[in-house]
C-alpha positions as CSV (number, residue, x, y, z in Angstrom):
1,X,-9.0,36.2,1.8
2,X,-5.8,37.7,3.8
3,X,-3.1,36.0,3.6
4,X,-1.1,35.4,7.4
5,X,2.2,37.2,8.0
6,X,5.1,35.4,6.2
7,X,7.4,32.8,8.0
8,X,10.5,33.5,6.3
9,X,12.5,30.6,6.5
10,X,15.6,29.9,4.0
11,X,17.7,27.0,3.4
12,X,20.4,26.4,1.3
13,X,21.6,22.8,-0.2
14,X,24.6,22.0,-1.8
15,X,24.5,19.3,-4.2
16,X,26.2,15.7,-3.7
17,X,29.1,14.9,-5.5
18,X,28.3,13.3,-9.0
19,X,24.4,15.2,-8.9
20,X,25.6,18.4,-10.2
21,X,23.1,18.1,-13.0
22,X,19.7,17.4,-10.8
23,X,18.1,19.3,-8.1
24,X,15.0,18.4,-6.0
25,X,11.6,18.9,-3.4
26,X,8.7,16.5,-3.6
27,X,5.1,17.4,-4.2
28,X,1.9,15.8,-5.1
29,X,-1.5,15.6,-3.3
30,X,-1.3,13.9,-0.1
31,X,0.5,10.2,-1.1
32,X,0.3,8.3,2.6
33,X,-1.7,5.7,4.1
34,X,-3.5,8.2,6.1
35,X,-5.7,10.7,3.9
36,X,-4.4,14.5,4.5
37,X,-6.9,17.0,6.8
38,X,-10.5,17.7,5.0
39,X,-11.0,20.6,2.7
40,X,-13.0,23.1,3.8
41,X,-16.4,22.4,3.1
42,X,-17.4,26.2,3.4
43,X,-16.1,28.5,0.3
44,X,-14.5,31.7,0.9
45,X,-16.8,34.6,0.4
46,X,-14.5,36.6,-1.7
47,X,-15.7,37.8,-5.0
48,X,-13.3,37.0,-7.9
49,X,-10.9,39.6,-8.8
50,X,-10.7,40.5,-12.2
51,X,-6.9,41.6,-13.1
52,X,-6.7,45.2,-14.4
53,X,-5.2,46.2,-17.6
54,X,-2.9,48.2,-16.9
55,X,0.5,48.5,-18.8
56,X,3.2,46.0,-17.8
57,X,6.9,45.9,-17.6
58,X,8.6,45.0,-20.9
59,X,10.7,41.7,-19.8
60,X,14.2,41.6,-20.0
61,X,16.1,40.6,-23.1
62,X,15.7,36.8,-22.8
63,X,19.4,36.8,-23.4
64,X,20.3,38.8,-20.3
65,X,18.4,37.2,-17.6
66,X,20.5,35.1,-15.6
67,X,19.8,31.4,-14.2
68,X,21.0,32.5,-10.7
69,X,19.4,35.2,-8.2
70,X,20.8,36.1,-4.7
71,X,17.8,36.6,-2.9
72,X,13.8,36.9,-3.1
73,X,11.7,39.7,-3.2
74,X,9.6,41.3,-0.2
75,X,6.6,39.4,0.2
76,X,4.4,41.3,1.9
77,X,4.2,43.5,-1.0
78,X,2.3,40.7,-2.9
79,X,-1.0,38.5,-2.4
80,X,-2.8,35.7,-3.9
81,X,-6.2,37.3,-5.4
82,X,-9.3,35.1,-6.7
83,X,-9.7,35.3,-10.0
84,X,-12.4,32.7,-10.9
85,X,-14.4,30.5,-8.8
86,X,-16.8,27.7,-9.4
87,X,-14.8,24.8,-10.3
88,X,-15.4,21.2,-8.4
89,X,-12.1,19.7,-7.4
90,X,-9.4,21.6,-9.7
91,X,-6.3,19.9,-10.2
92,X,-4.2,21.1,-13.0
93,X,-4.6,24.7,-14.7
94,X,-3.3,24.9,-18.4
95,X,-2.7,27.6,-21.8
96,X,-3.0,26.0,-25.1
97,X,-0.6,28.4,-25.9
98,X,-2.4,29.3,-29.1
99,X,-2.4,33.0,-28.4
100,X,-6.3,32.8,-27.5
101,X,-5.2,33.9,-23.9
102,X,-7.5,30.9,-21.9
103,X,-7.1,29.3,-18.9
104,X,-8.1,25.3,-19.2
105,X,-9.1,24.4,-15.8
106,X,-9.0,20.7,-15.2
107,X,-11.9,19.4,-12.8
108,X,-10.9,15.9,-11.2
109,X,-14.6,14.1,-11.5
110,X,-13.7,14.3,-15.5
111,X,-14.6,17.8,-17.1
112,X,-12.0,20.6,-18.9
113,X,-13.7,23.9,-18.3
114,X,-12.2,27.3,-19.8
115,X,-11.4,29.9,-18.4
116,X,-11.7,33.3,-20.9
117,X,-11.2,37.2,-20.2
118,X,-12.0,36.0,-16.5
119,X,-15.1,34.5,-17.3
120,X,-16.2,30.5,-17.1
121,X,-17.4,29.2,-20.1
122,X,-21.0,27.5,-19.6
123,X,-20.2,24.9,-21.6
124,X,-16.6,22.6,-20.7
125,X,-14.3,22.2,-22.7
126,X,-13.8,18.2,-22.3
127,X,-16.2,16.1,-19.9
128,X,-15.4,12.3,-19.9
129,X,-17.0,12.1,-16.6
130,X,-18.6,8.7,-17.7
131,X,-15.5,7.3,-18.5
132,X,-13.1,8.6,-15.3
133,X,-13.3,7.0,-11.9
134,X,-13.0,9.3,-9.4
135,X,-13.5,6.6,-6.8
136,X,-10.5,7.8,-4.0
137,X,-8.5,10.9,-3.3
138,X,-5.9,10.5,-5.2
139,X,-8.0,9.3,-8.8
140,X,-9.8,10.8,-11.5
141,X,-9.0,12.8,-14.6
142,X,-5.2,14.7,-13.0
143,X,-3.7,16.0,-15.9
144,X,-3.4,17.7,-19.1
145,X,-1.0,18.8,-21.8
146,X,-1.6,20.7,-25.0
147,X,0.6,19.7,-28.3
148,X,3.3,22.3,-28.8
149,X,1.8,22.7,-32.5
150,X,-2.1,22.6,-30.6
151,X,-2.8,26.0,-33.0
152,X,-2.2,23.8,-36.2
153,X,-3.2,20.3,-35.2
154,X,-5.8,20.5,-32.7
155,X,-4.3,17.7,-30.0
156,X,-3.8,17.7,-26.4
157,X,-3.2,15.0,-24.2
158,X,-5.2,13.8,-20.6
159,X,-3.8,11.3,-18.1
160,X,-6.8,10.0,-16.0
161,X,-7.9,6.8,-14.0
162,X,-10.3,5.0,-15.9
163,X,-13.7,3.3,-14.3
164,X,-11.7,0.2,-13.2
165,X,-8.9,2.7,-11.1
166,X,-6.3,2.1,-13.9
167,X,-4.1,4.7,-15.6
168,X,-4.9,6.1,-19.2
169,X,-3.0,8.3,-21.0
170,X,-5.2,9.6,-24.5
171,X,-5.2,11.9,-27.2
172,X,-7.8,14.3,-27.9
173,X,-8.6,17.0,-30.8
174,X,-10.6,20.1,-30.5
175,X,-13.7,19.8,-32.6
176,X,-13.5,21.4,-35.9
177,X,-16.2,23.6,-36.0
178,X,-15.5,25.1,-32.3
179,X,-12.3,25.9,-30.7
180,X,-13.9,25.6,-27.2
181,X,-15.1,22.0,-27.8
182,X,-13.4,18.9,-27.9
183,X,-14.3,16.5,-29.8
184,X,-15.9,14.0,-27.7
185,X,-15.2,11.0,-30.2
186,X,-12.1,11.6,-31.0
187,X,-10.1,9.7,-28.0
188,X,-7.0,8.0,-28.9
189,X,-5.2,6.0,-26.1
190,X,-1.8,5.9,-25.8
191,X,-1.2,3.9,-22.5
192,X,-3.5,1.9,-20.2
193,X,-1.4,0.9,-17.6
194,X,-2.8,-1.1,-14.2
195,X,-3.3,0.4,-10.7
196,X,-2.6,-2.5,-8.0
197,X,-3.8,0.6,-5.2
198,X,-6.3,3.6,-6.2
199,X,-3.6,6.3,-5.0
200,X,-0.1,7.1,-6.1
201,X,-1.4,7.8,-9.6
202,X,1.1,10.7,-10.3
203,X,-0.9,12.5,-13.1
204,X,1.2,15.0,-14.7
205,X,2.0,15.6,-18.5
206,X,4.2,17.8,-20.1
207,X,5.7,18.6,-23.5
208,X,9.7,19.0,-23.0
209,X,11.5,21.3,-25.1
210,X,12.8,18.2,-26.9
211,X,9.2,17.9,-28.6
212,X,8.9,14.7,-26.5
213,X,5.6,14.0,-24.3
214,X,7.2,13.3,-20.1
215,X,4.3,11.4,-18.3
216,X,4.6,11.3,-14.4
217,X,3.5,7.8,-13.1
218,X,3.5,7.3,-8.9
219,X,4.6,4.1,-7.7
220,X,1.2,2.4,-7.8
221,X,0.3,3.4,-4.1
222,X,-0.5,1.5,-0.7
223,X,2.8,2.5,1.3
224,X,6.2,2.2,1.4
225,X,6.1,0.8,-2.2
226,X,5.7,-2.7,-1.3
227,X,6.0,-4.6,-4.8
228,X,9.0,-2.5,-5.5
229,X,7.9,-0.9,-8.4
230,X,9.8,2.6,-8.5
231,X,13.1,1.1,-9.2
232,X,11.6,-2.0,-11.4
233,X,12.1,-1.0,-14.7
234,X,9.6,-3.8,-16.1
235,X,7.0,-1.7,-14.6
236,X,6.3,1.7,-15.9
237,X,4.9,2.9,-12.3
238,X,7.4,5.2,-10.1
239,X,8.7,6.3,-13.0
240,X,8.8,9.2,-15.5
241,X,8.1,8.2,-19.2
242,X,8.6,10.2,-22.4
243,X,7.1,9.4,-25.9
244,X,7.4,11.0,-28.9
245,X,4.3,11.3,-30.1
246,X,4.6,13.2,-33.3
247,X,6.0,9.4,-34.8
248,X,4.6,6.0,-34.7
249,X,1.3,5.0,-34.0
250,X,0.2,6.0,-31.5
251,X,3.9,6.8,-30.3
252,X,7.8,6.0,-31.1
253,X,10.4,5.5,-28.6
254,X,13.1,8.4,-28.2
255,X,16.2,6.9,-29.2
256,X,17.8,8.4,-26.6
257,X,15.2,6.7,-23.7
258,X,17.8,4.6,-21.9
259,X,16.2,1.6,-22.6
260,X,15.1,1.7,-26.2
261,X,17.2,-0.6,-27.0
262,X,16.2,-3.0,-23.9
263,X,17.3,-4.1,-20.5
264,X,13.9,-2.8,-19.6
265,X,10.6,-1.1,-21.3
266,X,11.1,1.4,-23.5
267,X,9.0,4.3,-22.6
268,X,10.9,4.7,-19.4
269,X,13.0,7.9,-19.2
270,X,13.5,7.7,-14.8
271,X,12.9,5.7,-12.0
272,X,12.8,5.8,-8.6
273,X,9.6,8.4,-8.2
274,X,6.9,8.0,-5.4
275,X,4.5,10.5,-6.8
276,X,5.3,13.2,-8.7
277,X,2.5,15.7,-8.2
278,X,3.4,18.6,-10.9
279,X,6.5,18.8,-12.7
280,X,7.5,21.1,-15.1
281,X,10.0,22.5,-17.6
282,X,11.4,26.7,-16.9
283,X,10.3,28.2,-20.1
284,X,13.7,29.7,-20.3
285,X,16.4,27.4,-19.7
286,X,14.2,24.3,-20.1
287,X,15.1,22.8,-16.8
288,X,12.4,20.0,-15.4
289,X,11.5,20.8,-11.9
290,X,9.8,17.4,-10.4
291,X,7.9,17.7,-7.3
292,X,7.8,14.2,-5.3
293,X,5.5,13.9,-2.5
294,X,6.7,12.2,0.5
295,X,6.3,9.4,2.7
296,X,6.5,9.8,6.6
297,X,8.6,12.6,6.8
298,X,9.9,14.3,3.9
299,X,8.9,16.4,0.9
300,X,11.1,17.4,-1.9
301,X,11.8,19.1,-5.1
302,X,13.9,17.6,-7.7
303,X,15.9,19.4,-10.6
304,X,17.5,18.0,-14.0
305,X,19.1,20.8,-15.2
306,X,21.1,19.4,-19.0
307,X,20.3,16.6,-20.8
308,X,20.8,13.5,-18.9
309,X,23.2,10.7,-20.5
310,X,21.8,7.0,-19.8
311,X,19.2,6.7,-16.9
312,X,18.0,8.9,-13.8
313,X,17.3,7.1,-10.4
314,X,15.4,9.6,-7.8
315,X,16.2,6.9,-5.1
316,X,12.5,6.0,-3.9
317,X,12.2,4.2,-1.8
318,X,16.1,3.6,-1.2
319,X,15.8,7.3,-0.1
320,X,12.9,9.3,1.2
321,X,14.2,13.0,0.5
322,X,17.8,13.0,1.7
323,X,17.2,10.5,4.1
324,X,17.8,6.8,3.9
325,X,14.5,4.9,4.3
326,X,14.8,1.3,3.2
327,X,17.3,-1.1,1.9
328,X,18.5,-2.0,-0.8
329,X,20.1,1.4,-1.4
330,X,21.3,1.9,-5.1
331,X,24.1,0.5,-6.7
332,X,24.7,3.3,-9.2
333,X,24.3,7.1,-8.8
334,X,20.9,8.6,-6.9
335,X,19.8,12.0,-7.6
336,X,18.8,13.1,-4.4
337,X,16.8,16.8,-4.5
338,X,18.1,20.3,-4.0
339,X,15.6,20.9,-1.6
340,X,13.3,19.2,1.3
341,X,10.9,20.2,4.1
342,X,9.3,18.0,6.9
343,X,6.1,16.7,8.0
344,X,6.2,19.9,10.6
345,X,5.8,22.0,8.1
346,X,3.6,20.3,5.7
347,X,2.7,16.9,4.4
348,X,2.2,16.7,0.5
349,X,4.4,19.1,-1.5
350,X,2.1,20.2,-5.1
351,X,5.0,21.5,-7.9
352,X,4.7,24.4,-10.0
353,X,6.2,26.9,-11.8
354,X,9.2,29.0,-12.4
355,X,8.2,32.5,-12.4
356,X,8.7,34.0,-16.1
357,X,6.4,36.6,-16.9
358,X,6.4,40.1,-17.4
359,X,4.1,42.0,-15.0
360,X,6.3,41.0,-11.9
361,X,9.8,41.1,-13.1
362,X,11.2,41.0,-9.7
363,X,10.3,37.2,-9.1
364,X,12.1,36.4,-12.4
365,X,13.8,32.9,-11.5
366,X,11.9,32.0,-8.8
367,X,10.3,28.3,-8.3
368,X,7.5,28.1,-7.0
369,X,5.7,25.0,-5.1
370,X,3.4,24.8,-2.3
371,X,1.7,22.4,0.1
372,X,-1.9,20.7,-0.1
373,X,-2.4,20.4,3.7
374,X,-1.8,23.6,5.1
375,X,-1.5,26.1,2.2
376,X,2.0,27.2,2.2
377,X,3.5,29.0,-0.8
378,X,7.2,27.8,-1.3
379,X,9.9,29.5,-3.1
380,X,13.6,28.2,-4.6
381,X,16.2,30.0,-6.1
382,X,19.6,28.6,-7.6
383,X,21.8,30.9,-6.4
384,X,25.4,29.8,-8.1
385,X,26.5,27.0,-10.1
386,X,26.4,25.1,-7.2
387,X,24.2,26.0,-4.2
388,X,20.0,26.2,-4.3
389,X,18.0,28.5,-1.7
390,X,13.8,28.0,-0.2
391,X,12.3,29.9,1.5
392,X,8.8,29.8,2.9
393,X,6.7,33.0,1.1
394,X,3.3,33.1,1.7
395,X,0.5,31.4,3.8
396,X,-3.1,30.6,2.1
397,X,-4.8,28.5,4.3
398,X,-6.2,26.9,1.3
399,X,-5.5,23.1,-0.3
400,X,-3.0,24.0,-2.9
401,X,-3.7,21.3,-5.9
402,X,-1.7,22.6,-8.6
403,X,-0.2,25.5,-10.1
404,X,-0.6,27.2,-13.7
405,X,0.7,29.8,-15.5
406,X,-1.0,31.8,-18.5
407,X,0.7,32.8,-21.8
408,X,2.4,35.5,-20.7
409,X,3.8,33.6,-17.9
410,X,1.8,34.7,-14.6
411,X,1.3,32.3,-12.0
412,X,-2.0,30.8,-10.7
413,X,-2.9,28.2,-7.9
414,X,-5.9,26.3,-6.9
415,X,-8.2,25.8,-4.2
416,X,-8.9,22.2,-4.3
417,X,-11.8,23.1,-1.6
418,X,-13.4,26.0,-2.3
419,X,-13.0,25.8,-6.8
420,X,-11.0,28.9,-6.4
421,X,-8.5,30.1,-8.9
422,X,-6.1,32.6,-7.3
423,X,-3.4,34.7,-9.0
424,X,-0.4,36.0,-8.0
425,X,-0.3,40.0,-8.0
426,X,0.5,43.1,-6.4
427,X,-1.0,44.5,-3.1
């Protein structure tokens, strides 16, 4: 697979006055009325490419690498090289972080499959095909997050649509006598929460470097958010929760959620999300990078870069990207995203990762994000304090689902067509 010549494109956004703390561009598998342009039903015939072992850069001192970059590299110097192949419908790509070096390739009809020194395990990791319903586009088993102390205690955590279309959010634990099983029995659910549409189901999970489990919930589909639910907070859909799951059974409330001590339900963290399709935290300065797919015209990427004090409103559907789209608009503050594209350039933004590993130094900073429908490869760089650059990097022509990185920090995408797993290396 070749990738097309680059379209460089760069734009830079300042942020609004009172948002110096968020950033933003939206991503997600297509979110509209109208499903997005049909995978290709033919697989590419490239064979997968195993990654050499040959001796990497030494990263930085973690200490001296800076939050802010002035430019990108060359990107012709670089290509997206398959790595695996065989998966049905990958959407998210995961480490357990428990030094074992594997790749955890979720497949959406319900199966975990792993990934090991570049070879597919016959035997999955998870399959709760029997109890996912993968009825529509947009549903099935979409996410996964492994407990920061997985090594010690065995859990991770799966966000899938149940038989009935509704969202689950459960615990798992690896089976004791084989670290490449799960125990099938040992499903605890933390939230089952009801789907009035089968798409905006959001998906994503991720453990924050507060310890705290962030669960992405889209606004519970159809268009235009017609019950209102993204900026409702007696309904947990549009919205971005977070649990502590290490108290309470099966969770406690964060003290600091901004209602948990009411005026709306507790597990609610933000508002105002359409669907989030991958977020995640920068492994070095813990920023959360929220990908929010649009609705007619606009994709975006949204940023919370400290702490928040009291609650986050991302404006849907107030806003759509930077753009008005339907009253009422918000009576407090909006976080409105650092970045945006349009619907001429692609039509369901898929989040990703910042770029912290060691075998390409040069890309140290560097957000990545891509699009489902036409296979673009996105990059954004916060260049000051104050000011955010994107740039368009690399065409794939494939559906981009999700993005993962490995333990040391390299960056992977997936072919929602083909099953391909593709990494990110040098020509």
């Amino acid at each position: 697979m070749r990738n097309s010549p680059p379209r460089f494109r760069t734009r830079r956004l300042l942020p609004f006055l009172g948002l110096t703390l968020l950033l933003g561009i939206s991503a997600c598998l297509p979110q509209t009325a109208t499903p997005p342009p049909a995978a290709p039903t033919v697989a590419p015939t490239l064979e997968p490419t195993v990654p050499t072992a040959t001796a990497s850069p030494e990263p930085p001192p973690t200490q001296t690498i800076s939050p802010y970059r002035s430019d990108f590299p060359d990107p012709a110097g670089y290509t997206w090289s398959p790595v695996a192949s065989g998966f049905d419908r990958p959407v998210d790509i995961q480490n357990a972080g428990d030094g074992s070096g594997r790749l955890f390739v979720v497949e959406k009809p319900g199966r975990i499959r792993i990934l090991s020194n570049w070879l597919t395990l016959p035997d999955p990791f998870l399959d709760i095909r029997s109890r996912v319903g993968a009825i529509g586009l947009e549903q099935g088993l979409l996410g996964l997050a492994f407990h920061p102390d997985f090594e010690q205690n065995g859990y991770f955590y799966v966000n899938y649509t149940d038989l009935f279309g509704n969202t689950v959010i459960a615990r798992f634990q690896v089976s004791a006598d084989d670290p490449n099983r799960a125990d099938q029995g040992s499903e605890l659910i933390l939230q089952r929460v009801d789907q009035p549409y089968p798409n905006h189901n959001g998906g994503g999970l991720a453990f924050g470097p507060d310890g705290y489990l962030y669960i992405g919930l889209g606004d519970g589909g159809a268009a235009d958010d017609p019950a209102g639910n993204a900026r409702n907070s007696e309904t947990l859909l549009g919205k971005m929760l977070r649990l502590d799951v290490d108290s309470g059974a099966p969770y406690a409330i964060p003290a600091s959620n901004p209602f948990a001590g009411g005026g709306g339900l507790p597990e609610i963290w933000a508002i105002g999300l359409r669907n989030p399709w991958r977020f995640s935290f920068d492994s070095l300065t813990g920023d959360l990078y929220i990908a929010d797919v649009g609705q007619n015209e606009w994709e975006e990427v949204n940023v919370v870069q400290t702490a928040p004090q009291g609650l986050l409103d991302f404006g849907w559907d107030a806003f759509e990207g930077l753009h008005a789209y339907e009253e009422p608009l918000p009576e407090g503050p909006t976080v409105l995203p650092v970045a945006e594209y349009s619907h001429a350039e692609g039509c369901s933004v898929t989040g990703g990762y910042v770029y912290r590993g060691a075998e390409l130094p040069e890309w140290q900073g560097v957000y990545f994000f891509g699009d489902y429908c036409n296979g673009g490869v996105f990059g954004l760089i916060h260049t000051d304090a104050a000011s955010w650059e994107w740039q368009r990097l690399f065409e794939t022509g494939v559906p981009i689902s999700t993005f993962g990185v490995d333990e040391a920090g390299e960056l992977y995408l997936a072919d929602f067509g083909s099953g391909l797993i593709l990494r990110l290396m040098r020509r």
